[in-house]
Structures are given as C-alpha cells and as structure tokens.
Biopython code that builds the backbone (N, CA, C, O; Angstrom):
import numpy as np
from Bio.PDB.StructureBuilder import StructureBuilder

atoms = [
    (1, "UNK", "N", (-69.403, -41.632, 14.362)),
    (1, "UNK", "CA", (-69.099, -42.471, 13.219)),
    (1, "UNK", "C", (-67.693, -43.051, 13.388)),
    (1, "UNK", "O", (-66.650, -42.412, 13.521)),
    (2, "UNK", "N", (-67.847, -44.331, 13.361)),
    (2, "UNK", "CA", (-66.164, -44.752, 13.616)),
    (2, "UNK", "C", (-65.583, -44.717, 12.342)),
    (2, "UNK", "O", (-66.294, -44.194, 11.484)),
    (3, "UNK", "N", (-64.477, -45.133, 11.975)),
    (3, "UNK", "CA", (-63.497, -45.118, 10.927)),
    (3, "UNK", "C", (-62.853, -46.283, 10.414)),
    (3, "UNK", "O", (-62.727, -47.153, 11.275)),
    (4, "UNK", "N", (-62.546, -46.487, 9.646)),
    (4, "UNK", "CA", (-61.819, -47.445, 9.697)),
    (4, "UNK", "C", (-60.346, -47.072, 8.304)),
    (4, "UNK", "O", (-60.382, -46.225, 7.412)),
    (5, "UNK", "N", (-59.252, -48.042, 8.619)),
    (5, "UNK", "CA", (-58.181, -47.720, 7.707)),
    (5, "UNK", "C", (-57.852, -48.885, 6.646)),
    (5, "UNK", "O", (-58.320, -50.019, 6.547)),
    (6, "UNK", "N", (-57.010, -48.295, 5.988)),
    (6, "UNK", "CA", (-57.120, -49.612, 4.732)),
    (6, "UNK", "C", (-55.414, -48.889, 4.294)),
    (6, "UNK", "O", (-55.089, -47.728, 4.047)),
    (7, "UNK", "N", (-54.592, -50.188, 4.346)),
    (7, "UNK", "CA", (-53.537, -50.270, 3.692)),
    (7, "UNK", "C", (-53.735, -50.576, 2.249)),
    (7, "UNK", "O", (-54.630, -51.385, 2.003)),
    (8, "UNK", "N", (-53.112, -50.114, 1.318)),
    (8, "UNK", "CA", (-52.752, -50.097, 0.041)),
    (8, "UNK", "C", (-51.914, -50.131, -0.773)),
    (8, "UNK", "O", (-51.189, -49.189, -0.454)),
    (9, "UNK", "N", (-51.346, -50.752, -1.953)),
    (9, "UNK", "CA", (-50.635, -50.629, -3.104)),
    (9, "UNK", "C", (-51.164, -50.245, -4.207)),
    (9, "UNK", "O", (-52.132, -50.730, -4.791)),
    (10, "UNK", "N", (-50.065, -48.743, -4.690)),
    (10, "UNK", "CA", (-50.760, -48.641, -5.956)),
    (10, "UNK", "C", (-49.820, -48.981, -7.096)),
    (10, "UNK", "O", (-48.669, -48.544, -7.080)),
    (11, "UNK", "N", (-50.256, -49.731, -8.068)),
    (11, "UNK", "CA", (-49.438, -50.361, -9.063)),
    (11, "UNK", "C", (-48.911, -49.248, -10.133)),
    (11, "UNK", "O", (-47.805, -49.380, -10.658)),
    (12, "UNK", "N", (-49.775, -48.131, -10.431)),
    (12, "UNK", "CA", (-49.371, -46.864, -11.241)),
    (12, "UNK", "C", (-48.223, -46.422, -10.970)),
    (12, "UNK", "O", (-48.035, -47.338, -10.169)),
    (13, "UNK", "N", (-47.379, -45.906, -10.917)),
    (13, "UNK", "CA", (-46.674, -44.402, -11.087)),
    (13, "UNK", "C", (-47.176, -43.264, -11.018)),
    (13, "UNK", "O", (-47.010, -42.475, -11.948)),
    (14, "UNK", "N", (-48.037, -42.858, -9.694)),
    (14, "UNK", "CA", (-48.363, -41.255, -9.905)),
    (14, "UNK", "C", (-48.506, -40.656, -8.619)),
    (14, "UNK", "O", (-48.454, -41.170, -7.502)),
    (15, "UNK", "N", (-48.753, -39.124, -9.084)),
    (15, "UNK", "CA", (-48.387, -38.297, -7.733)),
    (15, "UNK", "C", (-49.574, -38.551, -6.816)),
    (15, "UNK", "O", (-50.580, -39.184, -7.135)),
    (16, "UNK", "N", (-49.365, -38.048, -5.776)),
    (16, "UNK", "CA", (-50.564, -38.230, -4.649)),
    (16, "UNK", "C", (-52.188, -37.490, -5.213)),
    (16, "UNK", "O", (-53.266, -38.075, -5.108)),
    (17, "UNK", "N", (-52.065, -36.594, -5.595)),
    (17, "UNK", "CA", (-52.942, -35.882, -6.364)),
    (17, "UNK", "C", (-53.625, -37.454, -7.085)),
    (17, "UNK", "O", (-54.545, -38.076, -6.553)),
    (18, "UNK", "N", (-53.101, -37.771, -8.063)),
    (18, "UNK", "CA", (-53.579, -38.434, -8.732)),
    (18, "UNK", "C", (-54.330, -40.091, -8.409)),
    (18, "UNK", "O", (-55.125, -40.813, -9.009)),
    (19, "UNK", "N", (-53.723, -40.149, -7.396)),
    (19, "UNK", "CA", (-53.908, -41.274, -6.767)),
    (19, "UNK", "C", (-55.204, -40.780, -5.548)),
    (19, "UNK", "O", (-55.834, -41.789, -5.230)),
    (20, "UNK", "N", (-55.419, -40.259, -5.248)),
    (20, "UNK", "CA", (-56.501, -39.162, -4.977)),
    (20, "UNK", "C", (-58.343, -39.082, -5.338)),
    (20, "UNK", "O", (-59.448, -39.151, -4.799)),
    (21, "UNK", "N", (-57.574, -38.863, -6.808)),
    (21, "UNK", "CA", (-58.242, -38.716, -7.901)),
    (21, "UNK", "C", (-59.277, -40.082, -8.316)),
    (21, "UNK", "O", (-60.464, -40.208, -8.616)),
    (22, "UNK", "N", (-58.078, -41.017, -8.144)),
    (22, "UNK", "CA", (-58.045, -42.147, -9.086)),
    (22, "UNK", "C", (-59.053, -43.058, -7.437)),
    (22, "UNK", "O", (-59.721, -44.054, -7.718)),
    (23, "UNK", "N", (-59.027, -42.660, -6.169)),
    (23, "UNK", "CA", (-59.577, -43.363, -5.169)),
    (23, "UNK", "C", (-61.276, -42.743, -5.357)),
    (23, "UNK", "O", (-62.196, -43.561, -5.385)),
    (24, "UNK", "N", (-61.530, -41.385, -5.466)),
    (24, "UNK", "CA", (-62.448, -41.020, -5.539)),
    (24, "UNK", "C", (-63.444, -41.386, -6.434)),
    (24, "UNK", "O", (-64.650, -41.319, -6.192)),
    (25, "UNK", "N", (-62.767, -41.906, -7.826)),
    (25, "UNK", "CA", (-63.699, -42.512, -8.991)),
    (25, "UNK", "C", (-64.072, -43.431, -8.258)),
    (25, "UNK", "O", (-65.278, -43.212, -8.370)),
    (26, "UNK", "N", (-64.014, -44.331, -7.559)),
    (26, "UNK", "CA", (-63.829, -45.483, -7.182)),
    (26, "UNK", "C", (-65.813, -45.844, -6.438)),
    (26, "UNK", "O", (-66.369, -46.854, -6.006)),
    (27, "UNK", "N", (-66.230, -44.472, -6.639)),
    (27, "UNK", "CA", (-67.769, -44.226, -5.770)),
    (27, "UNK", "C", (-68.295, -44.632, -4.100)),
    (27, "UNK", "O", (-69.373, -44.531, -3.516)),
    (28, "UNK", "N", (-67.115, -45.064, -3.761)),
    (28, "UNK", "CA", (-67.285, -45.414, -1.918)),
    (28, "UNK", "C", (-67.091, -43.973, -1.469)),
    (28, "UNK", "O", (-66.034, -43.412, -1.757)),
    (29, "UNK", "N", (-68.064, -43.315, -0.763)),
    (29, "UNK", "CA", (-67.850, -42.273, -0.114)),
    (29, "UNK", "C", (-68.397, -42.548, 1.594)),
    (29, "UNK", "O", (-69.471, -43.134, 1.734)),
    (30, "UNK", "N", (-67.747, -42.175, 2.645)),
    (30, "UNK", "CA", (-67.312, -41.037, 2.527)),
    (30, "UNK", "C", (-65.673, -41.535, 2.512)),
    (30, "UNK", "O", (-65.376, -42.598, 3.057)),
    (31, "UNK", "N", (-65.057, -41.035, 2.119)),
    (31, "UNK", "CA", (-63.303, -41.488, 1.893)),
    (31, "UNK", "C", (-62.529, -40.410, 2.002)),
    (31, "UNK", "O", (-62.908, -39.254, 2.188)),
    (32, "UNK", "N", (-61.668, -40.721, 1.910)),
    (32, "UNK", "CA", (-60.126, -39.448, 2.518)),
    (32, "UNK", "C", (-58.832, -40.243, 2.371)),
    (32, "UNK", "O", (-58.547, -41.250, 3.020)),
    (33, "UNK", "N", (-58.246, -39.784, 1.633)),
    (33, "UNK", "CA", (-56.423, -40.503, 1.271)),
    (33, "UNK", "C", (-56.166, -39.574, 2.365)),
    (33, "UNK", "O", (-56.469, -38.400, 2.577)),
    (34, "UNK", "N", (-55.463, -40.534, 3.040)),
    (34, "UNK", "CA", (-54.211, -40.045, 4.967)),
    (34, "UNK", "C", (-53.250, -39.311, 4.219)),
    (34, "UNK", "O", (-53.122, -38.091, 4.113)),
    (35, "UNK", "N", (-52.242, -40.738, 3.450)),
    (35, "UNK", "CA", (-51.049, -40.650, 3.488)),
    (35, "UNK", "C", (-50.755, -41.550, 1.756)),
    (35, "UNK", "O", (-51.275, -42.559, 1.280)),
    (36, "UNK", "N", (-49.590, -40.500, 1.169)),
    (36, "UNK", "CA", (-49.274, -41.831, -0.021)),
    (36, "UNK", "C", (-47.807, -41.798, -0.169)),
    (36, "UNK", "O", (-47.356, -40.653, -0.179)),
    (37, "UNK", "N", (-46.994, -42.689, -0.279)),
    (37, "UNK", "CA", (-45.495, -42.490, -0.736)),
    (37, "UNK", "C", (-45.735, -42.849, -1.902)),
    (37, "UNK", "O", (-46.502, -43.740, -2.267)),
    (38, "UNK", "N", (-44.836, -41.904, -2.763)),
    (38, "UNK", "CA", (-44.670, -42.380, -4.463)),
    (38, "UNK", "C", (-43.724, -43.143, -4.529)),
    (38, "UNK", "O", (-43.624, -43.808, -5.560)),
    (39, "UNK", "N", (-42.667, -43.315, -3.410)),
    (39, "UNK", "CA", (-41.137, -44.423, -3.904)),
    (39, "UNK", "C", (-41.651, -45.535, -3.508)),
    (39, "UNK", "O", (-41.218, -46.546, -4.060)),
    (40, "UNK", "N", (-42.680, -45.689, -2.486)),
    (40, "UNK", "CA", (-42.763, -47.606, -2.015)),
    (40, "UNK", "C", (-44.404, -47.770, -3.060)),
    (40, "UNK", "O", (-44.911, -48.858, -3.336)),
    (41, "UNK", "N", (-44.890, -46.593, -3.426)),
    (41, "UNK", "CA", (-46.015, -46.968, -3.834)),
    (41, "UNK", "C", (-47.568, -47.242, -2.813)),
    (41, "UNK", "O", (-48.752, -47.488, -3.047)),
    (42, "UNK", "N", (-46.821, -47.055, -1.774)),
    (42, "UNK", "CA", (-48.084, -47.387, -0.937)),
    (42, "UNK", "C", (-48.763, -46.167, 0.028)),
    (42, "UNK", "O", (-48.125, -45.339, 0.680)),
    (43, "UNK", "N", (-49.669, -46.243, -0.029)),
    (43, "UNK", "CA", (-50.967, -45.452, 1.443)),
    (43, "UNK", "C", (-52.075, -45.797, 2.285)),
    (43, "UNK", "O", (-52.472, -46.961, 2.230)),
    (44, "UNK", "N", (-52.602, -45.047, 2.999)),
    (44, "UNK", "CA", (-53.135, -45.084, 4.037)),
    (44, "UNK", "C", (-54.781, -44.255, 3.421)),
    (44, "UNK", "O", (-54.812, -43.039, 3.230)),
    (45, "UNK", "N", (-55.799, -44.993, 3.228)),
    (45, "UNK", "CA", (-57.296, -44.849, 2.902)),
    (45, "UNK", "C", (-58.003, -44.631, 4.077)),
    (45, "UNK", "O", (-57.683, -45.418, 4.967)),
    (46, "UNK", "N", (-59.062, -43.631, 4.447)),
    (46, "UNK", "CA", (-59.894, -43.800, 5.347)),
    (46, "UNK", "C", (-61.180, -43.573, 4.984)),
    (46, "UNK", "O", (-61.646, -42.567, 4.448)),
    (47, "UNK", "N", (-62.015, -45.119, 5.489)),
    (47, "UNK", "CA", (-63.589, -44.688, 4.994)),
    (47, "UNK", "C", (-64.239, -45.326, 6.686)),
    (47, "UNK", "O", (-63.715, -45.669, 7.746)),
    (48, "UNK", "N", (-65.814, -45.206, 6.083)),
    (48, "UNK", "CA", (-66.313, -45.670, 7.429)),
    (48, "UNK", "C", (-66.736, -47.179, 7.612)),
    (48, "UNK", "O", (-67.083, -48.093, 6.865)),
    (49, "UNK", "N", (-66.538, -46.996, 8.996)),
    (49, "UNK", "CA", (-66.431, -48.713, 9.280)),
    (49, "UNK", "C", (-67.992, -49.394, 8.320)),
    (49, "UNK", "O", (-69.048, -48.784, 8.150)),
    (50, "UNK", "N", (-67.672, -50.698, 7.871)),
    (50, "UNK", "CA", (-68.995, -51.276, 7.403)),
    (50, "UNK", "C", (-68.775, -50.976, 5.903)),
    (50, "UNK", "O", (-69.469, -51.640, 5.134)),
    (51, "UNK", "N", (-67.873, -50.033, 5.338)),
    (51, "UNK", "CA", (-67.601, -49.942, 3.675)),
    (51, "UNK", "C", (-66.453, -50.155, 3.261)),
    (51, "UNK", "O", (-66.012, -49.548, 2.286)),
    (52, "UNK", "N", (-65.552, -51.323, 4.120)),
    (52, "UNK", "CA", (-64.237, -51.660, 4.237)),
    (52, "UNK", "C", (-64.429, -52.445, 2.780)),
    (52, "UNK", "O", (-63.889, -52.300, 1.684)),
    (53, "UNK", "N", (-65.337, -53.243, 3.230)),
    (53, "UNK", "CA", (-65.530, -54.627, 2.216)),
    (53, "UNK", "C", (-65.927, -53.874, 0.445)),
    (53, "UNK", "O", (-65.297, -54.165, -0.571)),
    (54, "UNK", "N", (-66.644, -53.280, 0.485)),
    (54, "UNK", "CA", (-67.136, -52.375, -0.418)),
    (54, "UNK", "C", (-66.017, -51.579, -1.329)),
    (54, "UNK", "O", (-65.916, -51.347, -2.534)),
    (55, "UNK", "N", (-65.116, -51.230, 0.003)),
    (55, "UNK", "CA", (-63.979, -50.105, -0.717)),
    (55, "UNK", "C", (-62.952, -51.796, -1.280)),
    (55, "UNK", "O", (-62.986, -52.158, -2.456)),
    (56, "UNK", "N", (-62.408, -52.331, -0.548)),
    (56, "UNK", "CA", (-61.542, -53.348, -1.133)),
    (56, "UNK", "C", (-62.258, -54.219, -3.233)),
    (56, "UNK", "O", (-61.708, -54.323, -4.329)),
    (57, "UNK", "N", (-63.297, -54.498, -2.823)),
    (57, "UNK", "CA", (-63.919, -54.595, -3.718)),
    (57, "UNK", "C", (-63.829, -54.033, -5.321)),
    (57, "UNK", "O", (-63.832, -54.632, -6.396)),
    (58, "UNK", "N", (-63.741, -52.493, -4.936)),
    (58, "UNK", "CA", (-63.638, -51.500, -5.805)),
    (58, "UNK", "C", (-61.980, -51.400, -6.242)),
    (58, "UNK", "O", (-61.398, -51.517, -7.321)),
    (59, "UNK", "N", (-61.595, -51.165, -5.052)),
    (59, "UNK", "CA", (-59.716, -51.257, -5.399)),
    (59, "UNK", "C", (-59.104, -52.258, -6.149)),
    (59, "UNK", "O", (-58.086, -52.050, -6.808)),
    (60, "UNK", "N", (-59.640, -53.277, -6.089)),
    (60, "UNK", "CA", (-58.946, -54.616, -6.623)),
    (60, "UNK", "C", (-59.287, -54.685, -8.280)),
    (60, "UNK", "O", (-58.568, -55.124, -9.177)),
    (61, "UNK", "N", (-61.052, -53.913, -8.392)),
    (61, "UNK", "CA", (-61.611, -53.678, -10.079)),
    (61, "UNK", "C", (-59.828, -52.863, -11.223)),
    (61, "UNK", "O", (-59.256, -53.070, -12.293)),
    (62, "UNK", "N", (-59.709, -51.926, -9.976)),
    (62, "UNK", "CA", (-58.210, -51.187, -10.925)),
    (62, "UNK", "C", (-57.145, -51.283, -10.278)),
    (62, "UNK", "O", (-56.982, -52.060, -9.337)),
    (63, "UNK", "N", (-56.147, -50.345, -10.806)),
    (63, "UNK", "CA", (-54.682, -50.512, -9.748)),
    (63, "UNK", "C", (-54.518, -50.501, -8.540)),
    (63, "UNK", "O", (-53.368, -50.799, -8.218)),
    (64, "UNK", "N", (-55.393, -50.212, -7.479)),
    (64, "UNK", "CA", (-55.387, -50.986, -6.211)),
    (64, "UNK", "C", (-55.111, -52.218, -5.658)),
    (64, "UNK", "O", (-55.812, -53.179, -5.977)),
    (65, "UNK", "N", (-54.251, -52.334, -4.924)),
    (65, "UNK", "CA", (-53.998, -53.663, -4.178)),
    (65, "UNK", "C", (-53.996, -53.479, -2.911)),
    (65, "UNK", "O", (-53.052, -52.824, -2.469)),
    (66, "UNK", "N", (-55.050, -53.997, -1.929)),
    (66, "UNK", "CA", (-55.606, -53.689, -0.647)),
    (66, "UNK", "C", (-54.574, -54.820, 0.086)),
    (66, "UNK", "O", (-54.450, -56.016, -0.179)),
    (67, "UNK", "N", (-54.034, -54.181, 0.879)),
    (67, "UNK", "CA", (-52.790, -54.880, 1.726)),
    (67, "UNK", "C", (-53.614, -55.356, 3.369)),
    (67, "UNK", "O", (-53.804, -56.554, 3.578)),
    (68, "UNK", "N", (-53.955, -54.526, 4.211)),
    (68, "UNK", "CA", (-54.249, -55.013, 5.300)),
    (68, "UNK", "C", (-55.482, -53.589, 5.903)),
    (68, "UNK", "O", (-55.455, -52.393, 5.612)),
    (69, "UNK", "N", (-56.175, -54.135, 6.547)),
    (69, "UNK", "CA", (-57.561, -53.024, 7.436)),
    (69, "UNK", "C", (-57.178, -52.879, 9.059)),
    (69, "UNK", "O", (-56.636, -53.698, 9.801)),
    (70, "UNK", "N", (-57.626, -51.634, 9.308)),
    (70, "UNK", "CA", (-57.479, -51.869, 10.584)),
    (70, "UNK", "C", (-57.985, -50.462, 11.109)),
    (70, "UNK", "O", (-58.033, -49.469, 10.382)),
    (71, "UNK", "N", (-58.442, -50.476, 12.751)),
    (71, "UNK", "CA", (-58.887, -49.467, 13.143)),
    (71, "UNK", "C", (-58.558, -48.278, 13.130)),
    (71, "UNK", "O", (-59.382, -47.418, 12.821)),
    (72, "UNK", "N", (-56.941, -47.891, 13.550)),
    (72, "UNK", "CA", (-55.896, -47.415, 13.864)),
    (72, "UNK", "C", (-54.849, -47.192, 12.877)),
    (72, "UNK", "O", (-54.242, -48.114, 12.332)),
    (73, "UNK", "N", (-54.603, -45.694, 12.606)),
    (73, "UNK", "CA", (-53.332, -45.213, 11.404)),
    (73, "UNK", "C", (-51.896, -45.994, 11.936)),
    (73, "UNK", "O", (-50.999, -46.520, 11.277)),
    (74, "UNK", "N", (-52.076, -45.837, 13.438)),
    (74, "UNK", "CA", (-50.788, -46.215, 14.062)),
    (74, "UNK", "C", (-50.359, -47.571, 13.678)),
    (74, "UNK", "O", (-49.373, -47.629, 12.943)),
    (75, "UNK", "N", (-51.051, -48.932, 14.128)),
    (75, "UNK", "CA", (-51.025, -50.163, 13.581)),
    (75, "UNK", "C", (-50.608, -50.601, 12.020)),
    (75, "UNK", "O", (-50.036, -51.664, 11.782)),
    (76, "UNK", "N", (-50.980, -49.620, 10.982)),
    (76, "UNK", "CA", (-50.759, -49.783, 9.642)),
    (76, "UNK", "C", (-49.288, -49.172, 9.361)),
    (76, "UNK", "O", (-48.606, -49.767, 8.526)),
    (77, "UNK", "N", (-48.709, -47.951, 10.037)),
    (77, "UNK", "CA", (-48.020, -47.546, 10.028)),
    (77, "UNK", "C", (-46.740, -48.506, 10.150)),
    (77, "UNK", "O", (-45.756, -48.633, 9.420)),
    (78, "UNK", "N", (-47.201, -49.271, 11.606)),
    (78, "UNK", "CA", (-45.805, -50.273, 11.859)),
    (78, "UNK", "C", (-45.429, -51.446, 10.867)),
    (78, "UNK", "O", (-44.384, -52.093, 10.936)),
    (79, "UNK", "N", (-46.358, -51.611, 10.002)),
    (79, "UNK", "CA", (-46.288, -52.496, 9.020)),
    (79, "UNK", "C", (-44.971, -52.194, 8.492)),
    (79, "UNK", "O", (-44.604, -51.019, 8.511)),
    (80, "UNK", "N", (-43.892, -53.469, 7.827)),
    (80, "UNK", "CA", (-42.865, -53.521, 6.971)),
    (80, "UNK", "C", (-43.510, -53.201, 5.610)),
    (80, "UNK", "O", (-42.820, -53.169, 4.592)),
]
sb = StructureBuilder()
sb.init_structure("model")
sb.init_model(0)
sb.init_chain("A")
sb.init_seg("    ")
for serial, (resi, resn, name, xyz) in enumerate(atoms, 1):
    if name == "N":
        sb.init_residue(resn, " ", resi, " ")
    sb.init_atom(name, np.array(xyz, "f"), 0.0, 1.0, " ", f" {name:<3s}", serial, name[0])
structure = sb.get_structure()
C-alpha cells in the first residue's frame, strides 16, 4: 500500500491530541497525524495514495487548510 502525505494548516489553537481528534472526525480512514507544531500551526497527515483528494475535500469542510501533497515526509519537511 503506498502512502501518501499532506501538508496542513490548522486555523484552531489546539494541542496535538486535539488536532488528532479533530482529523479523525473527518471519516477518511486509513489516516495517521506524523507530526503537528502548535506555534506555526502546521502538520504532516498520512493517508493512502488515491484518498488525497477525498482527505483535502474534508479538511477544507472545517479548520483545515491543505497546503501541499506529496509522496515523501522529507519533501514537505523542506517546505518554508
């Protein structure tokens, strides 16, 4: 099963837990939060390739703001 990654903004104020929480309502499975900073607001989503479109979809309904996709944690990482 390949993977795929999804950059993110979350517009809330909350801990990783919650933001977590708040990805899982979201009903795209299978999913996994990488990574979240609470000071820039942003993380690292992983679902499977082919439910990219599906997961962006869903993120954008609430405080999600889907920044950029990509195969590779590393590539998202180098992002400014």
């Amino acid at each position: 099963m390949k993977k795929r990654y999804m950059l993110f903004e979350y517009m809330a104020s909350d801990s990783f837990e919650r933001v977590r929480e708040a990805l899982f309502e979201l009903g795209v499975k299978p999913l996994k939060l990488v990574e979240f900073n609470s000071q820039t607001k942003k993380g690292i989503v992983r679902c499977e390739r082919g439910k990219e479109s599906a997961l962006k979809t869903a993120m954008t309904k609430v405080d999600f703001k889907p920044i950029k996709t990509s195969g590779t944690i590393k590539k998202l990482r180098s992002l400014p």
